[in-house]
C-alpha positions in Angstrom: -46.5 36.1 -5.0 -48.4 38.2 -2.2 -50.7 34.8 -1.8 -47.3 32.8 -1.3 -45.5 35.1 0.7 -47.7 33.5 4.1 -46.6 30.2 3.6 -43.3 30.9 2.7 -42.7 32.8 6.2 -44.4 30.1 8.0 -42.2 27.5 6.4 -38.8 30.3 7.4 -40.4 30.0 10.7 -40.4 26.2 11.7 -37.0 25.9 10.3 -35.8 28.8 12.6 -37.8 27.0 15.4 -36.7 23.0 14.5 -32.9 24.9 14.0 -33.7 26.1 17.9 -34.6 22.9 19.1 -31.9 20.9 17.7 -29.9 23.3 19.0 -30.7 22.9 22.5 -31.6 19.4 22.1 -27.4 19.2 21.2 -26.8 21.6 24.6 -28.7 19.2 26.7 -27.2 16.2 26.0 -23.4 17.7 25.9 -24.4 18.9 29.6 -25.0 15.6 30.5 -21.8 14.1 29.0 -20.0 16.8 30.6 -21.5 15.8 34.1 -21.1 12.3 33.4 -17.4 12.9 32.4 -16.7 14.8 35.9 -18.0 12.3 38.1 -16.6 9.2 36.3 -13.2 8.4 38.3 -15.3 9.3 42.2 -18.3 8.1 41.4 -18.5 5.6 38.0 -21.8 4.1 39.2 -23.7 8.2 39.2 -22.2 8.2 36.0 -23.8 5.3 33.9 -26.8 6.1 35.3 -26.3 9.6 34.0 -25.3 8.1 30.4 -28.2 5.8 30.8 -30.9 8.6 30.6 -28.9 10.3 27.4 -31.1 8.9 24.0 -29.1 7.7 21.5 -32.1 9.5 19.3 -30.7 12.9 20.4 -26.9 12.4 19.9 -26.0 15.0 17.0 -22.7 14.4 14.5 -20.0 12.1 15.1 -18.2 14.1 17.6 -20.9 13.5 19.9 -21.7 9.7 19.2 -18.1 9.2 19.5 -17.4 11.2 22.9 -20.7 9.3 24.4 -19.3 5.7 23.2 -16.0 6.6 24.9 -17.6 7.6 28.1 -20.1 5.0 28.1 -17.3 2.3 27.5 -15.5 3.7 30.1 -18.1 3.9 32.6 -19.0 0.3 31.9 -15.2 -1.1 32.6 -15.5 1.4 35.7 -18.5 -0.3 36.7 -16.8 -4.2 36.5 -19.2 -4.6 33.3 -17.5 -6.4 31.3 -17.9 -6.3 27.4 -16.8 -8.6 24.8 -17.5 -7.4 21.7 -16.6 -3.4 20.2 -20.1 -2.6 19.3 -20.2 0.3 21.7 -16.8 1.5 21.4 -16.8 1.2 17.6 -17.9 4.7 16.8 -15.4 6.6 18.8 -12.5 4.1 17.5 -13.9 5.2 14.1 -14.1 8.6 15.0 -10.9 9.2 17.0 -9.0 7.7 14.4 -8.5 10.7 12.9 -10.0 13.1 15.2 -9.7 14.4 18.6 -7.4 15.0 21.2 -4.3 12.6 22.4 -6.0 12.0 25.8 -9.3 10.9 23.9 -7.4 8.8 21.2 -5.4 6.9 24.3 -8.7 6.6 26.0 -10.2 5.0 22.8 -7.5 2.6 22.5 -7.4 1.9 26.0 -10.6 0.4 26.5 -11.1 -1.1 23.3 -7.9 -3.2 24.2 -10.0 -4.0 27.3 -12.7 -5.1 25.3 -10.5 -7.5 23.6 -8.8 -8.4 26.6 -12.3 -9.5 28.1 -13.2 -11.6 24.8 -9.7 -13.3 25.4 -8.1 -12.2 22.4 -4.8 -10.6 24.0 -2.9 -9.9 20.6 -5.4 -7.8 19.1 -5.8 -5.6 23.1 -2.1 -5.7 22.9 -2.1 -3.9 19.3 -4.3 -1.0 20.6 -2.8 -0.5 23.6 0.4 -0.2 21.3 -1.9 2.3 19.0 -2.7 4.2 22.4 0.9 4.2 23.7 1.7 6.3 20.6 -0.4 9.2 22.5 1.1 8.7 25.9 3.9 11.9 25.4 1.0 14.3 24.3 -1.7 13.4 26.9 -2.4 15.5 29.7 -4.2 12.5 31.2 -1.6 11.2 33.4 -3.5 8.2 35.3 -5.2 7.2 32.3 -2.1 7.1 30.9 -0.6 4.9 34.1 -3.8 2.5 33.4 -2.7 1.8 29.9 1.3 1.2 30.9 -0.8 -1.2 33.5 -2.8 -3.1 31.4 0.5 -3.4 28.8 2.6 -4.8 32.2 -0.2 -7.4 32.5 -1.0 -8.9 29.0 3.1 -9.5 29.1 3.4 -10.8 32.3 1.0 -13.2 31.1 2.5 -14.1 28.0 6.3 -14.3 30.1 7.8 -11.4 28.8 8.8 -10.2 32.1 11.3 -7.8 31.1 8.5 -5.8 29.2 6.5 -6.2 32.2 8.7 -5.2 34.1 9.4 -2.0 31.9 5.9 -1.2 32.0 5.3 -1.3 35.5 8.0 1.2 36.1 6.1 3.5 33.3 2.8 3.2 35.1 4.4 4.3 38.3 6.2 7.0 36.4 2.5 8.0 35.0 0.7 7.6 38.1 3.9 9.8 40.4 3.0 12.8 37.4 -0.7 12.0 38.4 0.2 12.5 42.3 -1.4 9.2 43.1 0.9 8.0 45.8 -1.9 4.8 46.1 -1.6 3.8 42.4 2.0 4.2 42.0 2.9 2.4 45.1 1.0 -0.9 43.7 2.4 -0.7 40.5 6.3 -0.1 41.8 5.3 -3.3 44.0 4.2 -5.3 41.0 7.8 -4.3 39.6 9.7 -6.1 42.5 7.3 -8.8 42.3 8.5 -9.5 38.4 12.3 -8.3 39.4 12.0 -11.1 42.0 11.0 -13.3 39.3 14.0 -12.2 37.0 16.3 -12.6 40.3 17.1 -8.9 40.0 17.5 -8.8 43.6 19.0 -5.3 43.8 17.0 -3.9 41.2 13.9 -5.1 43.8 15.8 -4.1 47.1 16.0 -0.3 46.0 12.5 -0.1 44.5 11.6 -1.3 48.2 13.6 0.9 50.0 12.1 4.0 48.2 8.4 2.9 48.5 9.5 2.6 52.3 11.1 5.9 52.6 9.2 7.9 49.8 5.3 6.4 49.6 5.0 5.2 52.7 3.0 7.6 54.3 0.6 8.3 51.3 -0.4 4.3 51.5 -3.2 3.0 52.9 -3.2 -0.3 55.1 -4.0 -2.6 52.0 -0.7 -1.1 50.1 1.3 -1.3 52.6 0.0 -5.1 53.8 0.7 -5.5 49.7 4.1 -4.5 50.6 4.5 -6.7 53.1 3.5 -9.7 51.1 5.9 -8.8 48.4 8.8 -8.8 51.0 7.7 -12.6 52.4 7.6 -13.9 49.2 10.9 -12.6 48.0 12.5 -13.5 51.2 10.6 -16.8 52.5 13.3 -18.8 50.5 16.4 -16.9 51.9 16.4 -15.1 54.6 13.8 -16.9 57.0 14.3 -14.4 59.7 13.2 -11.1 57.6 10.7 -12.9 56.5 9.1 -13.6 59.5 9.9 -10.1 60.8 7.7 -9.0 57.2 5.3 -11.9 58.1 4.0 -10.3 61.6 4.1 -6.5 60.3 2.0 -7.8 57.3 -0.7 -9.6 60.2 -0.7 -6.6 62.5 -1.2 -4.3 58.9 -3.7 -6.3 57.9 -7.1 -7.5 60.1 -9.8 -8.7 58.5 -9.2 -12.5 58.2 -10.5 -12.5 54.2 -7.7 -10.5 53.2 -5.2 -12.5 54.5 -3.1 -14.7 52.0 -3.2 -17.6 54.7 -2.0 -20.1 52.2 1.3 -17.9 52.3 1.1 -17.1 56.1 1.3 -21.0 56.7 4.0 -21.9 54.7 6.3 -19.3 56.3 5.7 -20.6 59.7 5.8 -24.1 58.1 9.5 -23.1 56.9 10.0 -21.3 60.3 9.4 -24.7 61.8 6.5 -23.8 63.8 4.1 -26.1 62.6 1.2 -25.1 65.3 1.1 -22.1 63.8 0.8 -23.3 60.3 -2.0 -25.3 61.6 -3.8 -22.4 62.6 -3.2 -20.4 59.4 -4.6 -23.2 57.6 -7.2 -23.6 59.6 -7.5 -20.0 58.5 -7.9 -20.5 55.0 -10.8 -22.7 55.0 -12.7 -20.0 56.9 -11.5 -17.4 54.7 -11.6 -19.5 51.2 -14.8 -21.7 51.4 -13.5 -22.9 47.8 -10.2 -24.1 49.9 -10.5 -27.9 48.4 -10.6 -26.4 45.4 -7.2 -24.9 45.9 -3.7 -26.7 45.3 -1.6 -24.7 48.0 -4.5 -26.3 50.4 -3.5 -29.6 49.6 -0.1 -29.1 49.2 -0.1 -27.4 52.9 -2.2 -30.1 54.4 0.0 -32.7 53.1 3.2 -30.8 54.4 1.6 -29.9 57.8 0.2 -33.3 58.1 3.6 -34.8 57.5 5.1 -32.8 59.9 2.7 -33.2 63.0 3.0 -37.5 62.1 -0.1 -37.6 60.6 0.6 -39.7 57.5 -2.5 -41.4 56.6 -4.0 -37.6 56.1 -0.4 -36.8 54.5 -1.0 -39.3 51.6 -5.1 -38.4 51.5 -3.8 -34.9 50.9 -1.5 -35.6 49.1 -2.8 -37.2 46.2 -5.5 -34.9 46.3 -2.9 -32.3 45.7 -1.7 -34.7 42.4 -4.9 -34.7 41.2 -5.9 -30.9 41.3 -2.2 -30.1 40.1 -2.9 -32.7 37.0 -6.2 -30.8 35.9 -5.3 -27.5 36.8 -1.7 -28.3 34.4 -3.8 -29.8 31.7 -6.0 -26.5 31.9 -3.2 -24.5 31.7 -1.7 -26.6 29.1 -4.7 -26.2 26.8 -5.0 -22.5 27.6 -1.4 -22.1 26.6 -2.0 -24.5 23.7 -5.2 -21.8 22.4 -2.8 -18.9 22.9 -0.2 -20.1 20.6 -2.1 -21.4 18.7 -4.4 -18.2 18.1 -0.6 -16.4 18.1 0.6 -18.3 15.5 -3.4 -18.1 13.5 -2.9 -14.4 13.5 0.6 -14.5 12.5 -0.3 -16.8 9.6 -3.0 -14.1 8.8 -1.4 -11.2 8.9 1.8 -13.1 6.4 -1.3 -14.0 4.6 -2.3 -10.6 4.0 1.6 -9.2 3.7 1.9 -12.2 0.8 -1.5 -11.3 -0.6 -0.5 -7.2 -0.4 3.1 -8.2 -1.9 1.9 -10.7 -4.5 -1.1 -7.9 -5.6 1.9 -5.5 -5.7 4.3 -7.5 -8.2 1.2 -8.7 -10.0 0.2 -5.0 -10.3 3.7 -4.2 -11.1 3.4 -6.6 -14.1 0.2 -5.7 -15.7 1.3 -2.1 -15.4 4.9 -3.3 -17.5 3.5 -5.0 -19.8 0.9 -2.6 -20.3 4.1 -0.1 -21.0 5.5 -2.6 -23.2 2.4 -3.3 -25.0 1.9 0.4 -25.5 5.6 0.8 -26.7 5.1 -1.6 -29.2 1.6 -0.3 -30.2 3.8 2.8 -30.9 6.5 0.8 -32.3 4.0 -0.2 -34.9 1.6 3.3 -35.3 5.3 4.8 -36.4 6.1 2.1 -38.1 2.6 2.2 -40.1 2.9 6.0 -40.1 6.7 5.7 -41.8 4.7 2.6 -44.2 2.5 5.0 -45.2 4.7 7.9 -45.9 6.9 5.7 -47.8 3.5 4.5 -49.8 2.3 8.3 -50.7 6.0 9.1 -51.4 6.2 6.4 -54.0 2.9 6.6 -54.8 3.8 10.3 -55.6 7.1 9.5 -57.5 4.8 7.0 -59.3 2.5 9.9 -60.2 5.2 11.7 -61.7 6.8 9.2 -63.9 3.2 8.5 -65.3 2.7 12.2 -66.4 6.6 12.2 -67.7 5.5 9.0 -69.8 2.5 10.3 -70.6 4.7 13.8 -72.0 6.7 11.1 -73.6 3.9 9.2 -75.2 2.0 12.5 -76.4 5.4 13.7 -78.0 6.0 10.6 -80.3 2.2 10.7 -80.8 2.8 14.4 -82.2 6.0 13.4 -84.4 4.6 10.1 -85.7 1.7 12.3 -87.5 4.4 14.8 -88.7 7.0 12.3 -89.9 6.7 10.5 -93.5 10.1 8.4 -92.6 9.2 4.8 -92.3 12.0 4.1 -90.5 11.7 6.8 -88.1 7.8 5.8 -87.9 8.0 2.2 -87.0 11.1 3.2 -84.2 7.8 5.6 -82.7 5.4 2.7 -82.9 8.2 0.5 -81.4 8.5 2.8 -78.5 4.3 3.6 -78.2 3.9 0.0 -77.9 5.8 -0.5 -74.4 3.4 2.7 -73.8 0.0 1.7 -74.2 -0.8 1.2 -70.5 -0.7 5.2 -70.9 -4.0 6.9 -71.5 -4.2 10.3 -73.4 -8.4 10.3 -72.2 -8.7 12.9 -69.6 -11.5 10.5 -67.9 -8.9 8.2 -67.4 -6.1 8.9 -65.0 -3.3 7.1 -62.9 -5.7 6.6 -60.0 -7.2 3.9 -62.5 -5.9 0.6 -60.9 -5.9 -1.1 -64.0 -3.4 1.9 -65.2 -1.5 2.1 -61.9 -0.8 -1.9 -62.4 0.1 -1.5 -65.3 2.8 0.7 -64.5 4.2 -1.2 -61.5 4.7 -4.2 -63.4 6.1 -1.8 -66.0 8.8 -0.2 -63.4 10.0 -3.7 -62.5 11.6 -4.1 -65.7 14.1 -1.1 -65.4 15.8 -1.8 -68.3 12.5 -1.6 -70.5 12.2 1.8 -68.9 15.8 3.3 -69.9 14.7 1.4 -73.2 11.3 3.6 -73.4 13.2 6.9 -72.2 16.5 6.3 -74.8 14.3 5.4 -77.6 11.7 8.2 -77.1 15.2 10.6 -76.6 16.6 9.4 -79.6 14.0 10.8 -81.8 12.6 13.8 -79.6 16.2 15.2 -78.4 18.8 13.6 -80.9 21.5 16.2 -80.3 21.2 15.5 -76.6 21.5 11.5 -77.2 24.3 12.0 -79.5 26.6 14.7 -76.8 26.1 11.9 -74.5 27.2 9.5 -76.4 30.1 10.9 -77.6 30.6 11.3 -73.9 31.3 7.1 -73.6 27.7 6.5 -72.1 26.2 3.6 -72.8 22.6 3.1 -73.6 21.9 2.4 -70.0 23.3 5.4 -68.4 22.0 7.8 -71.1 18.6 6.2 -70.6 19.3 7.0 -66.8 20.2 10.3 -68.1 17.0 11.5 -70.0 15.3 10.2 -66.4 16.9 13.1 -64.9 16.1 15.3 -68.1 12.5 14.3 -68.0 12.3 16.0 -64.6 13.1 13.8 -62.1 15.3 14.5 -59.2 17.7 12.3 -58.0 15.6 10.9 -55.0 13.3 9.9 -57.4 14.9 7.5 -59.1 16.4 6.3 -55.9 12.8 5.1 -55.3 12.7 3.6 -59.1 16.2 2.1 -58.8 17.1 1.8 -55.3 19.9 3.2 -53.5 22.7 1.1 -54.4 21.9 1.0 -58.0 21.3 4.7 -58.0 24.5 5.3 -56.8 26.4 3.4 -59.0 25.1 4.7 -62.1 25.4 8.6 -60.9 29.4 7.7 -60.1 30.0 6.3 -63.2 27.8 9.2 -65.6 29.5 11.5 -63.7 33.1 9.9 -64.4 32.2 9.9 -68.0 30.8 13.5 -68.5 33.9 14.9 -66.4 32.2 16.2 -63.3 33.9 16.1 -60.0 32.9 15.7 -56.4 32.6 19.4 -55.6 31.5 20.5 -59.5 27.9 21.3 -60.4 24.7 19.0 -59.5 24.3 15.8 -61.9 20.5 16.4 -62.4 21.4 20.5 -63.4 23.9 19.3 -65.7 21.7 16.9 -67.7 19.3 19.8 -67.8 22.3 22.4 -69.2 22.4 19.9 -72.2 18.8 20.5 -73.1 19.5 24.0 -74.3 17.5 25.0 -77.2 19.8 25.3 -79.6 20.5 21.9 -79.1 17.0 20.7 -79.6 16.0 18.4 -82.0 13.8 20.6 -84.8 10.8 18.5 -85.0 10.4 18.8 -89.2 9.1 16.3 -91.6 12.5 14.7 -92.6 13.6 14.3 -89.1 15.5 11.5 -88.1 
């Protein structure tokens, strides 16, 4: 043990020393999530490259893995990289399923919808940013919580549920007001007159205005404000041609730099205005701004309107049926992007009833095997108590059986006895008459009833009842001849005094149920007890038959006996 004892505090040692290390290897890298973390809304790009030097090597437990997925996730979508598949945000979804905090479970959800958003699939991003609303009460996190009502107002805008949207985008500027981000919840009150417009809830949309004017208006910077601007032309372009143009020049002095501009916009105003020199010059505009503008339908649609308008027809139709033919391929793109969505819609509706069939048919069949496992096991039982009563009812005859073979036997050895002590022929040839429905009975001790040769023998013998009562008069007659004769004299016939010595012999009245049966039991009893002048509530049938065997009227067993 002293040679050992070296080692074994050597050995105590590194594990105190790798404990230490992993330790602060842990402290490290939770240091540098914490600093990525704080930095991630100011500065996202400081932050991935923070996450970047973190090894994945030296991430300890879940809780870690998962708070580093979720920040590098987030720092990604922060960053405009866009991701496609869940491989990175898979372990905090996993972990902050059932773990962590409402603002990290909304966060999880968040931008794993975004994920899916990005790959195209807006069902499944719609169903976690469902799963992350279920946070949004609880979460301290009030912009991140505006960013998910945001997303939500999008993905149904897009699929033209515009009351949802609309919803939504009054939640984010609810979320974004708690967050004290006058910039955010300007743009998404905005985006809710833009959809009210759509709905032609024009008051709903006038008041939402007025209070961005009076309320926000001095927390918004000169790209909200030229967005609110923009909002007013396009609800009022159609109208009220006069406010618009009075939003139209507030929206040009607000904004200056010539890329920002929505010229397309700008030119059909003053196109509806009727000043079509200036329309010229906001188109001209666009293809400075937009050097994709014959790529653009509202280019076309412009040049053919302005063209039109200035007399310039041959360029009218040129632009024109470039406008048909960019309107006919952008329609058929739409048509076919429409076309996927319902149809991946209506694919994951048909999976998910898949499953709900699959889940409900698993259930009933379920439900099935388990009853007719019950009903299979009920009439298992049905049968073990059934076997069980079989059997009872076997041993119990098998008993009474038993005792009629040692009451025969009794029977046999008696006229055995007075056959060697009687010198009457008559009386001697009545014994061998009665010995020789007997001789199935052994007197040898090494032969007993469990002999099945013996115990046949006596079955086939009990199915002739009246050979029985013959056996038990006849052997009666000569062993109890007083007894015979009382009965007799009683108005019993040779049946029911046979049925008689039975009960002398021993035998209770259940047992020769068994011999007789029930009905025929019962019969006989009535009538013996008619006969011998016993009533319902007098003494027991079996006790009286006994009573009769009193020794004084026993049959003297002598040489001259009858």
């Amino acid at each position: 043990m002293r040679k050992l004892l070296p080692y074994i505090c050597l050995f105590a040692l590194a594990g105190c020393l790798s404990a230490c290390t992993g330790s602060v290897e842990k402290n490290e890298t939770e240091d540098l999530l914490s600093r990525a973390e704080s930095v991630m809304e100011q500065y996202p790009d400081s932050a991935l490259a923070i996450l970047d030097t973190v090894s994945r090597q030296t991430l300890h437990g879940r809780e870690q893995t998962a708070r580093y997925s979720l920040l590098y996730s987030q720092a990604l979508e922060k960053n405009d990289i866009l991701l496609e598949t869940d491989s990175v945000i898979a372990p905090a979804v996993r972990y902050y399923r059932h773990h962590g905090t409402a603002d990290e479970r909304l966060l999880t959800q968040y931008y794993s919808g975004c994920i899916h958003w990005n790959a195209g699939d807006l069902d499944e991003a719609l169903e976690c940013f469902l799963r992350g609303g279920r946070y949004a009460d609880k979460a301290s996190d009030h912009q991140a919580v505006g960013r998910l009502y945001s997303a939500m107002k999008s993905i149904y805008y897009e699929i033209y549920e515009f009351a949802r949207s609309y919803d939504y985008a009054l939640k984010a500027a609810d979320s974004y007001a708690r967050s004290k981000d006058t910039v955010l919840q300007s743009k998404s009150l905005i985006t809710a007159v833009d959809v009210a417009d759509i709905m032609e809830m024009d008051s709903a949309a006038d008041s939402i205005m007025s209070y961005v004017r009076d309320s926000l208006w001095k927390g918004m910077d000169d790209s909200q404000r030229g967005r609110y601007y923009l909002s007013g032309i396009v609800r009022l372009q159609d109208t009220r041609i006069g406010d618009a143009m009075d939003c139209l020049h507030a929206y040009l002095r607000t904004v200056t730099d010539i890329h920002d501009i929505e010229w397309g916009l700008v030119s059909r105003v003053y196109l509806l205005a009727g000043k079509t020199d200036s329309a010229r010059v906001a188109l001209d505009n666009y293809e400075v701004a937009f050097p994709d503008y014959q790529e653009s339908i509202q280019y076309h649609l412009l040049q053919y309107l302005i063209s039109k308008a200035e007399g310039r027809y041959r360029h009218a139709v040129i632009a024109l049926e470039k406008y048909i033919d960019l309107r006919d391929k952008e329609d058929e793109v739409i048509y076919r992007q429409d076309t996927r969505f319902v149809e991946e819609r209506l694919e994951n509706e048909i999976q998910r009833l898949r499953q709900r069939y699959s889940i409900l048919l698993l259930s009933s069949l379920s439900v099935i095997v388990v009853l007719l496992l019950l009903h299979v096991l009920h009439l298992y039982r049905k049968k073990l108590e059934h076997s069980r009563a079989e059997i009872i009812d076997r041993d119990n005859k098998m008993s009474e059986m038993k005792r009629l073979y040692s009451i025969l036997k009794d029977e046999k050895e008696k006229l055995e006895s007075l056959s060697s002590h009687t010198a009457d022929e008559k009386s001697i040839q009545s014994i061998n008459n009665v010995l020789s429905l007997l001789t199935f009975i052994s007197l040898e001790k090494e032969r007993s009833f469990s002999d099945r040769s013996t115990a046949g023998s006596l079955k086939q013998f009990l199915n002739d009842r009246n050979a029985l009562i013959s056996v038990m008069l006849a052997s009666y007659s000569l062993t109890h001849h007083e007894f015979v004769q009382n009965l007799r004299m009683k108005g019993l016939t040779d049946q029911e005094i046979g049925y008689c010595c039975l009960y002398a012999s021993g035998l209770s009245g259940k047992d020769i149920s068994v011999i007789f049966g029930s009905n025929s039991h019962y019969n006989i009893a009535s009538r013996v007890r008619s006969k011998v002048g016993l009533k319902e509530r007098d003494s027991n049938l079996s006790l009286y038959i006994r009573s009769l065997l009193s020794p004084e009227n026993e049959t003297k067993v002598t040489g001259n006996s009858n």
